[in-house]
N, C-alpha and C positions, 0 to 999 in steps of 0.2 A: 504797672503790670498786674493782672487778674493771676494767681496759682490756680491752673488746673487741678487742684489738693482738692479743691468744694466737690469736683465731681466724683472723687473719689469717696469722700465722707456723705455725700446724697444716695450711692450706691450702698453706704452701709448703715443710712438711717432710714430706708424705704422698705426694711423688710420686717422688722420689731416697732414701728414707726411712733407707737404711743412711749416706746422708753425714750425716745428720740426730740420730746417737745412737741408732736404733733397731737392734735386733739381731735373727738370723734363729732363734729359739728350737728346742731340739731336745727329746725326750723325757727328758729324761734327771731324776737322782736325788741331783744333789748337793745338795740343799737337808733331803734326808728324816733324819730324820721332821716329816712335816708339822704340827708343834704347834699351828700359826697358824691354818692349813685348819682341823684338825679339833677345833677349839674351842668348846664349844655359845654358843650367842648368844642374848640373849631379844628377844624382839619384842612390846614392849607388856609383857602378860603368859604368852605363848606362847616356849617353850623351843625351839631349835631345834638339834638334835645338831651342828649342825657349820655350817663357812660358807658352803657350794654352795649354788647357786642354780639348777634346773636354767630356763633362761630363756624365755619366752613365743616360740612358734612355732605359726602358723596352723592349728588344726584341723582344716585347711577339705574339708571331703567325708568325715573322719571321723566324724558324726554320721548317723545314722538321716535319714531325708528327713523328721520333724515336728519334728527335733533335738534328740532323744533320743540320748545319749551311745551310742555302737554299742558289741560287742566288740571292736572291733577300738581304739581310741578307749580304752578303759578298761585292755586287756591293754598298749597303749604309753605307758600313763602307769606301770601298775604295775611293768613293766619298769626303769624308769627310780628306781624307787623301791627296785626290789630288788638296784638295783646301786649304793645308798650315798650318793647326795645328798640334801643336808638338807631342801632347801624346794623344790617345784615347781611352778611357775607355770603354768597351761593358756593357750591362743592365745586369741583373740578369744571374746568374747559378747555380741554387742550386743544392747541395753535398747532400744534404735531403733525396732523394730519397726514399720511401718505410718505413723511418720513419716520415717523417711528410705527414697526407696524404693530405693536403691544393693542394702542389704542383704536384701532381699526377691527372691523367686521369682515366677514364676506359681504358683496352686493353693494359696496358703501357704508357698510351700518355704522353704527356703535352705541352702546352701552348708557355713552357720555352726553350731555347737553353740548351744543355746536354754537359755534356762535361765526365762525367761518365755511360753511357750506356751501349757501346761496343765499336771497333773498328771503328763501321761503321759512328760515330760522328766525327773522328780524323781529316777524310778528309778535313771539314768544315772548322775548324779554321786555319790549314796548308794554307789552301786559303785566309783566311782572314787576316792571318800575310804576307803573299807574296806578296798581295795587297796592303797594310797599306805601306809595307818595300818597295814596287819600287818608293814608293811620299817620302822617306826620312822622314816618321815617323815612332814611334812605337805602342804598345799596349797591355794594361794590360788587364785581362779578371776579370769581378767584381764576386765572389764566394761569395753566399748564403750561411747561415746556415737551410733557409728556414724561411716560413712566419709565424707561429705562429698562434697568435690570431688576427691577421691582412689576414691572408689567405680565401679561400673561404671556407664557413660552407659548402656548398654543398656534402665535399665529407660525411659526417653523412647520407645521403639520397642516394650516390650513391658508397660509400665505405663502412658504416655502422660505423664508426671512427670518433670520437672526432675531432678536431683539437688539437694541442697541443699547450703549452707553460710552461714556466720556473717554474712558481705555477699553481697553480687553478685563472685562472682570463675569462674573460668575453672577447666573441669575439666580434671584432670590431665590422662589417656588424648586427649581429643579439646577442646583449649582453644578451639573455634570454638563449645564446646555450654556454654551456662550454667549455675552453678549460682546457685540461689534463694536470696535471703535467708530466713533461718528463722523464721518468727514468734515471740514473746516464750512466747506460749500452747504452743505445742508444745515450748518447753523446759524451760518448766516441765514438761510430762508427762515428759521424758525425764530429769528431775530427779525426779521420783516414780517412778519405773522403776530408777532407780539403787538408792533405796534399798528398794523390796522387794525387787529380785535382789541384796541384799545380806542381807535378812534371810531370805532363802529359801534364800541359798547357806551361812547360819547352819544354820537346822533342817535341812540337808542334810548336815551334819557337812563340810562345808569352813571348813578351819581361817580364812580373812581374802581379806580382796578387795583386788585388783590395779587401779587404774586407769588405763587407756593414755590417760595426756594427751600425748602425744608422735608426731614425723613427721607433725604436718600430719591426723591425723584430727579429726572433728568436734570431740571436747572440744580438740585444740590448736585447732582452728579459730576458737574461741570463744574460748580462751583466749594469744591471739598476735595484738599490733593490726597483724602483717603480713597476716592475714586479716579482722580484726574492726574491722571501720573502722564499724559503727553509731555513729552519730548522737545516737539516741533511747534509752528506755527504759533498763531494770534492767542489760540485758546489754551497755549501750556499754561500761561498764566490764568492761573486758577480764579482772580478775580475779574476776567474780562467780559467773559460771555453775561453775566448778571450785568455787569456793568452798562455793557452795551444794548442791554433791551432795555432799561430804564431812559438812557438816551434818548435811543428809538423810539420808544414811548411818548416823552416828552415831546421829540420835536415832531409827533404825530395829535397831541394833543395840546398844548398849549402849557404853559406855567402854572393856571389854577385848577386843574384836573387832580382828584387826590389819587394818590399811590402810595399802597401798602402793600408790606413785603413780610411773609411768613417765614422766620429763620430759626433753626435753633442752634444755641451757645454752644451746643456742641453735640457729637453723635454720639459720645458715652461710649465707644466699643471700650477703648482700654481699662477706663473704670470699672464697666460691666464685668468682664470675661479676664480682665488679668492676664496675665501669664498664658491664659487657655487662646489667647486670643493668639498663638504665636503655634498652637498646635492642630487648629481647626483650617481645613483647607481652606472653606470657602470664605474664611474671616481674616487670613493670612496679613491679604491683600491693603488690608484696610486700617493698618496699623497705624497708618501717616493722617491721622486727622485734625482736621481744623483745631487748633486751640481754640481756647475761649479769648485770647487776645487778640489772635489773627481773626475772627469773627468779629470782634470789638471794633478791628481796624478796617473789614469788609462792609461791615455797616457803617461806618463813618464813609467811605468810598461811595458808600449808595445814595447816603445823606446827600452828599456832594454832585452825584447824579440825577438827582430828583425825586429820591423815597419820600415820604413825607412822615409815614407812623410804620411800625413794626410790632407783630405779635412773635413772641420768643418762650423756647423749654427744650426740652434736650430730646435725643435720642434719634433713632429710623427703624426702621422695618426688621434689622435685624437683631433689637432690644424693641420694640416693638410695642409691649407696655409704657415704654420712658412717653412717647408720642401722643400714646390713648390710653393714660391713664384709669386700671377697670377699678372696679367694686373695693376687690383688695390694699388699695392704694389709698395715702392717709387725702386727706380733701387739703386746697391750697399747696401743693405739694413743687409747686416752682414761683412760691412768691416770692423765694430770695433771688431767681435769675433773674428774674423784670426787675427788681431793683438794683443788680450788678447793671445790665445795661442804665436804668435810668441815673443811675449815679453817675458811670463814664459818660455821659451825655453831659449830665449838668455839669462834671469835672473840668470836661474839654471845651464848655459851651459850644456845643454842636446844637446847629440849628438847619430849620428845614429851608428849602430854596424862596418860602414866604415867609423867611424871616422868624421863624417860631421857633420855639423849642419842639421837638420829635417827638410825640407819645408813643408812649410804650405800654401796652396791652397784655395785662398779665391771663394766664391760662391753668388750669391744671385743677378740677372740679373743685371751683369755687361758685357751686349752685346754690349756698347759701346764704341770706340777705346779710346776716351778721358778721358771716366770712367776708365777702364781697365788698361790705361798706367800709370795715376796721383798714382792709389793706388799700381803697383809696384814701385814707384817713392816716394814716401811716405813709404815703406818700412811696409805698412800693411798687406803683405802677399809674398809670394815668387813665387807664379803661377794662374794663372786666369783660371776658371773654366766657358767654355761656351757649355750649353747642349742647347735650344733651339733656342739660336743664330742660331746654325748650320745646326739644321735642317732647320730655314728661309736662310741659306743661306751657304751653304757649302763652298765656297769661301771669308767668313769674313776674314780671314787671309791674305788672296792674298790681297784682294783688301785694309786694313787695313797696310799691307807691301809697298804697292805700294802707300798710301796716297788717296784711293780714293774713302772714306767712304760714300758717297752721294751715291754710287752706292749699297752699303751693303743694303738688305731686310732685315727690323730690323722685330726683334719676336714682335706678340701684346700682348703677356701673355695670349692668351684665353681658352688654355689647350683643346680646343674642339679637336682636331684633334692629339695632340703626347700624350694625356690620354685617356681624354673620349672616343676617337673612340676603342682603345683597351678595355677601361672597359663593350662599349658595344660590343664586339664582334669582332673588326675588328684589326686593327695594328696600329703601331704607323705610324702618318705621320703628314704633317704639314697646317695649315692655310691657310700661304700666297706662300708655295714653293709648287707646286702640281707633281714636281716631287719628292720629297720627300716620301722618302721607295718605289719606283716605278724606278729606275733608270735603273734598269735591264730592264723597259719596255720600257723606252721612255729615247732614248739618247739626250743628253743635246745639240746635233746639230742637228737643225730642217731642215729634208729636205723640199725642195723646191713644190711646188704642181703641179703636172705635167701639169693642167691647170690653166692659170691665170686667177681670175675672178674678177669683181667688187663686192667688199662685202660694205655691210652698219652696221653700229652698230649701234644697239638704245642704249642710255645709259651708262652712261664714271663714272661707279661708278667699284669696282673692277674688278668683271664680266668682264665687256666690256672693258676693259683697259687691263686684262690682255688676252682676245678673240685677241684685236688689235695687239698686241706686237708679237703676233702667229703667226697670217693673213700675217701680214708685212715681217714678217720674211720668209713666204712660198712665197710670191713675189705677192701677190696679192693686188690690189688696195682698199685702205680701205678709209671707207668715218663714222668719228666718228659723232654722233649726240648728245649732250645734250642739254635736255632744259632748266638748269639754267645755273647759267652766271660761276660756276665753277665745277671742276670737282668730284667725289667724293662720288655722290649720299648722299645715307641717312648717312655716315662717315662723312659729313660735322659736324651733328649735333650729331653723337657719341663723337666724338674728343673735346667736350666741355669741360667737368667737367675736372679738374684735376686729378683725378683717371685715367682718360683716354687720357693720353700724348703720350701712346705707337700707340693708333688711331690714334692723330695728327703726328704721328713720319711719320705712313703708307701711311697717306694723300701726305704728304711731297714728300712718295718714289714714289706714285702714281704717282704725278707733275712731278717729274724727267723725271720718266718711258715716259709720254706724249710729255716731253719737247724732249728727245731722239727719241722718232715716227715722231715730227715733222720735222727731218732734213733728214725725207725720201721722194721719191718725189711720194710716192705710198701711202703717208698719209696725210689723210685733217681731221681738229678738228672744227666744227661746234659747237659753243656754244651757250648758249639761239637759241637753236632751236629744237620746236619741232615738229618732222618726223610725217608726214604724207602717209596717203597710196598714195596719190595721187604725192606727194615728192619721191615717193621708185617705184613708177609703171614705169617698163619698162627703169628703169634708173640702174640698179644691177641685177646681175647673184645670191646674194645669200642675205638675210635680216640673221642678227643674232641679238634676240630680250634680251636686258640687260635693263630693263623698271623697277626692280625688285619690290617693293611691298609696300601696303599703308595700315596705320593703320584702323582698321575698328570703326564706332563707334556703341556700342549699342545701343538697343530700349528700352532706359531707359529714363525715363520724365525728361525731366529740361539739357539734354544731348545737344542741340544747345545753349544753355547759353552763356552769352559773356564772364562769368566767367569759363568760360571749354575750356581748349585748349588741345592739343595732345603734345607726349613727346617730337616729330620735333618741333613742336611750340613754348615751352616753348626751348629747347634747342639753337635755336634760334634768339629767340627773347629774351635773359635771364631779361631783365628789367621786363617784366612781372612777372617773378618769384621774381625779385629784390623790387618790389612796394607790394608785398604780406606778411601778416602775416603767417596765417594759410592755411596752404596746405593739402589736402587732394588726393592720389594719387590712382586709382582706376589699381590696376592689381600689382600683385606680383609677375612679373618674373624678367629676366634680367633687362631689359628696366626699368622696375617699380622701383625697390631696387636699381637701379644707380643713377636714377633722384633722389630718397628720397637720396641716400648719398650725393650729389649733392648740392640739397636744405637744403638739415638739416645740415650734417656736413660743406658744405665747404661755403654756405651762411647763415649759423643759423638760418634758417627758423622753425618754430614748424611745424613736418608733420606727417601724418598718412597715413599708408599702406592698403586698403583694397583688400582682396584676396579671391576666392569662396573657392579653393583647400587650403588640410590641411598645404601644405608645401609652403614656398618663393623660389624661383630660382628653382624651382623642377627639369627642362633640364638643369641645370649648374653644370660644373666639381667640384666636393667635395672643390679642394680647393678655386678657386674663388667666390664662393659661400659662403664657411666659411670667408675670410676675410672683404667679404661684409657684413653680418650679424652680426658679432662680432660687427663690430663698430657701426651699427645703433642700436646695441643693448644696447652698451655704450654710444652712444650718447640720449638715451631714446625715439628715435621714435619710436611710438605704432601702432603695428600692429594687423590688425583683422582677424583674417584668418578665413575658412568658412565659412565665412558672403558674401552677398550679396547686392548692390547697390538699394533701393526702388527706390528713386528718388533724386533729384540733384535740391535744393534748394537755392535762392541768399544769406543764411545765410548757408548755408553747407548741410552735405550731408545726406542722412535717410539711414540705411543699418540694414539690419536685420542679427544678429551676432547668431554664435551656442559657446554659454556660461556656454556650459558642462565643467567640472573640467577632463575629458578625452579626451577635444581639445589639441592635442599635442604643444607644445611650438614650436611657429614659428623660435625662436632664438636656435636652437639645432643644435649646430656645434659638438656637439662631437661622431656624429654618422651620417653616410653616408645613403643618398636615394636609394633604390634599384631601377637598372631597371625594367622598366614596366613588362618585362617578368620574371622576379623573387619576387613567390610569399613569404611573408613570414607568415608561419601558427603560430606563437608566436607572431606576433604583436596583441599589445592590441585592444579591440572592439574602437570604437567613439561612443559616442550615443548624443543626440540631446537635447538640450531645447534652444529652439530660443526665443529673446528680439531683439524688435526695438530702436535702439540708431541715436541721431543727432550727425554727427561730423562737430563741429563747421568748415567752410573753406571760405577763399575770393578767391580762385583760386585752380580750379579742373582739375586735370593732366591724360588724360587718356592714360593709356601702357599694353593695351590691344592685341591682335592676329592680324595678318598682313594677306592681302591678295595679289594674284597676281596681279601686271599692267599688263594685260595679254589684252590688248581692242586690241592695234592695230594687234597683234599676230591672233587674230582670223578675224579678219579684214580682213587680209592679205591673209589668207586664203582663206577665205570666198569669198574674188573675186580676187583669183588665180592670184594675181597682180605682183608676181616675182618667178621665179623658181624654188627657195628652201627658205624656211624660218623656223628659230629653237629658240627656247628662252632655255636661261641658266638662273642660278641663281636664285634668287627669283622671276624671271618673271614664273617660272616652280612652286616653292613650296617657301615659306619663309623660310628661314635658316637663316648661319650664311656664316661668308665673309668663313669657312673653303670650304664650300657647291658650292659656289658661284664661288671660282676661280677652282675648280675642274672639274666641267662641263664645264667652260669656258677653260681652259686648253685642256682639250680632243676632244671637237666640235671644236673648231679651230683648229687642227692636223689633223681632217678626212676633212675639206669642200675644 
């Protein structure tokens, strides 16, 4: 028997993570040649070149509106294929259809790639296995049972339908809105649905199907009595429903078809939230979860049904990080769960229906060639799972094959761009790769610009570094300007705290990238030096302004204090922070909630948070968000939220707080921020009684809104001093680096 104890001591070494054994992974080559990686592996009866796994990430808005696989959708799978990993997993497809209406549109639509509509879908994937198959990989397609109580309430207001799930439980986004229990009959159709989109994704030439029973979607929902509390019928039993689409499966495909099944060891709620978990309505429910044994003994059930491999790590939507592990999160961070299952496998010799032993696919950012080889070397998992790797850099493999890992674009974990940008609307893509889900638009060989011109760059922080790399490449003469003595801009002082390794990693590939501009003889790097108009007049055909953006301070009393510095400054200059007791930090966003985990957890500082707005990180992706909050919530930093700054005093600071018993809990990880443009008419009122409180501080941090360095740009203008001049990045609008190299990317392609 496995003690559920691990999860509890995983929860308390994921927040201090470097006191904990974990270490801060860099690119590097000591481990090469990668023997272990590139090892072919069989599956069933399907060979697969090597041990990558490129790992399931949401489709979602890359498919045609009937969900038919698009170009755009097929050229970012082949991409992925042509740059060296073995096995590729596609995002979501749900078999749901018309019975859960989460995943459904008006008109027919949806979001989702289809693979059960009509014929007019089939063409899609035919493309996309042709593609995968001429790079010498293959590809499994991941089949939904559909979202549940994790899906969009929306469709209530524009379907008129519940959402559903396995009991009566509470939906994620808006827990005051129900979801349905599911009737017995409609899962059975969603179990006949299983298996012809598995025998359709057969004559479709995709190599085997992925099934997501993991993070609280419908099949976990079915299959976890922390949702499935039924009573009656076939499906009380919490192991059936999984069991019986694996059947279905089978006897719809054949015995050499591979089947893999996405589970994790466990949902973490009681780990997580403790005791709190008994006082939060909408977590009440969910008390009764899977052990990690009863898991052990569901996957050995599946074995026996027809799985073949399993990729496994913990968590759901309502710990939210555990799943999607961000930035903040140590790298390898569930290579002892892969080894818990591969141990019980080998223990119990459990073998697959072809007679093999079951690989187990370890996950949890292991986008490091040296991480990734030691732990199949170590004999902690049998295959490596890299989803956001690849999208920083579809060639991890090649260049990882070839020993030449300095070169790999490592992921920052910032989730802004391959989530958050679909959650608000748009598609998945990535950070640091801006060709990423764009490949059909912009081929990865940059033609030349039919005129050569002198371009200048202000500012050699992403932006303008990755603007140069473009320039140089179209053959134009580039002249880089910054005015500190390194390169990197305001990343110099992100990449401080140890939460933030994956920054200094980017730093690192930035250097690279600069160090490789320089052996062109069309690129000059100007350091401590700052451009002038009178520097750029008459001496460049084009100015491209990467200046990006400076914190502002407010017109708050006591705010020029010598005890007030900015979050660059203290970042910076860390003794400052190091010489202080009591910290007091004015602003609750990203910036704000880093510095406080920073000071508090990783220098034991005593610090408090002051925020106007009800929420901390309100622009940040659910899960980096949630793992930031957790721990300063465990580490007891007090935060004020709705309060306001009076003034700023050399004993600390006066802030006027809203002290209603209906200020929502700043620390509420277990429910997700709507976007702005979704309103929700069941949230509770806030009402107001404000008190003046001193918070004691000898050093005040402010991480406050940023504005543009936009001087010289209008300057430049202003006396028509060079013939074309454009600012990218946060010289335009403050963002984030996702914002940053994207305009930087596409401006240098047209000048």
């Amino acid at each position: 028997m496995v003690n559920d104890k691990i999860l509890y001591d995983l929860d308390d070494s994921l927040g201090a993570w470097w006191e904990h054994g974990f270490d801060a992974p860099k690119m590097t080559n000591k481990l090469y040649p990668y023997t272990s990686m590139f090892r072919p592996i069989v599956i069933n009866k399907l060979t697969i070149k090597n041990r990558l796994v490129m790992g399931p990430m949401g489709n979602i808005n890359m498919a045609e509106e009937n969900g038919r696989p698009s170009q755009k959708m097929i050229s970012y799978f082949t991409e992925r294929a042509k740059g060296g990993v073995g096995l590729i997993t596609t995002g979501l497809v749900p078999v749901s259809f018309n019975i859960d209406a989460t995943v459904k549109e008006l008109g027919d639509l949806s979001y989702f790639p289809r693979i059960d509509r009509s014929r007019t879908v089939y063409s899609g994937w035919r493309e996309i296995a042709a593609g995968v198959h001429s790079h010498g990989s293959h590809i499994f397609i991941q089949l939904t049972a559909g979202l549940g109580r994790v899906g969009n309430p929306q469709c209530l207001l524009t379907q008129f339908k519940l959402p559903v799930s396995a009991s009566w439980n509470p939906n994620f986004y808006i827990p005051q809105i129900p979801c349905k229990r599911i009737s017995s009959g409609k899962l059975n159709k969603i179990v006949k649905n299983f298996g012809q989109a598995a025998a359709d994704a057969k004559s479709l030439n995709i190599d085997g199907v992925y099934l997501h029973g993991h993070e609280g979607y419908l099949l976990e929902q079915l299959t976890n009595p922390a949702y499935n509390r039924r009573s009656m019928g076939k499906y009380s039993d919490w192991q059936r429903f999984g069991i019986d689409i694996v059947k279905e499966i089978r006897a719809r495909v054949g015995d050499d078809y591979p089947i893999m099944y996405r589970i994790d060891l466990s949902l973490a709620l009681n780990a997580t939230y403790k005791e709190d978990i008994n006082k939060v309505k909408s977590l009440k429910k969910f008390r009764n979860e899977r052990t990690i044994q009863q898991t052990l003994d569901y996957m050995t059930n599946l074995v026996k049904a027809g799985v073949d491999m399993f990729d496994v790590d913990l968590g759901c939507y309502d710990n939210w990080w555990l799943p999607h592990p961000p930035a903040s999160m140590p790298s390898g961070c569930y290579l002892d769960v892969a080894e818990i299952v591969k141990d019980y496998f080998k223990a119990n010799k459990i073998l697959s229906n072809a007679g093999q032993p079951v690989p187990v696919v370890a996950v949890g950012k292991l986008g490091y060639p040296d991480l990734a080889e030691k732990a199949l070397r170590d004999e902690k998992c049998d295959m490596i799972m890299l989803a956001r790797p690849l999208l920083a850099d579809p060639e991890w493999p090649n260049k990882a094959y070839a020993g030449e890992c300095s070169k790999i674009r490592p992921c920052i974990g910032c989730h802004e761009a391959c989530i958050r940008e679909f959650v608000d609307g748009g598609h998945p893509q990535c950070a640091v790769n801006p060709r990423t889900s764009f490949e059909e638009v912009f081929s990865s060989t940059i033609q030349p610009a039919p005129h050569k011109k002198k371009v200048a760059v202000i500012g050699a922080g992403p932006a303008g570094i990755t603007a140069s790399k473009v320039l140089v490449a179209r053959g134009h003469t580039v002249t880089l300007f910054e005015a500190q003595k390194e390169i990197g801009g305001t990343l110099r002082a992100g990449g401080v705290p140890k939460i933030k390794y994956e920054i200094a990693n980017y730093i690192e590939f930035l250097e690279n990238e600069v160090k490789s501009l320089e052996k062109h003889s069309n690129f000059t790097l100007k350091l401590n030096t700052t451009a002038s108009v009178s520097d750029l007049k008459g001496k460049f055909d084009s100015v491209v302004i990467a200046t990006g953006s400076h914190i502002v301070k407010p017109a708050i009393d006591g705010v020029e204090s010598k005890n007030v510095v900015t979050v660059t400054e203290a970042l910076l200059n860390p003794e400052i922070v190091k010489k202080a007791n009591n910290i007091v930090i004015i602003g609750g966003g990203d910036s704000g909630c880093e510095t406080a985990y920073w000071a508090g957890i990783e220098l034991k500082k005593n610090v408090q948070i002051v925020e106007m707005t009800a929420n901390l990180m309100a622009d940040t992706c659910t899960a980096n968000r949630g793992h930031i909050l957790h721990y300063l919530d465990k580490a007891g930093i007090v935060t004020h939220n709705l309060s306001t700054v009076i003034s700023i005093k050399p004993e600390g600071v006066i802030i006027r707080k809203n002290t209603h018993s209906s200020v929502p809990n700043p620390y509420n990880t277990w429910q997700a921020i709507l976007p702005d443009n979704i309103k929700n008419p069941l949230a509770p009122k806030i009402k107001t009684r404000t008190e003046e409180k001193m918070l004691p501080a000898d050093l005040v941090i402010l991480a406050l809104g940023t504005k543009p360095l936009d001087e010289l740009y209008y300057n430049l203008i202003e006396t028509q001093a060079v013939p074309h001049v454009c600012r990218i990045g946060d010289a335009i609008k403050p963002g984030k680096i996702f914002m940053a190299t994207k305009s930087a990317f596409r401006v240098a392609r047209e000048i």
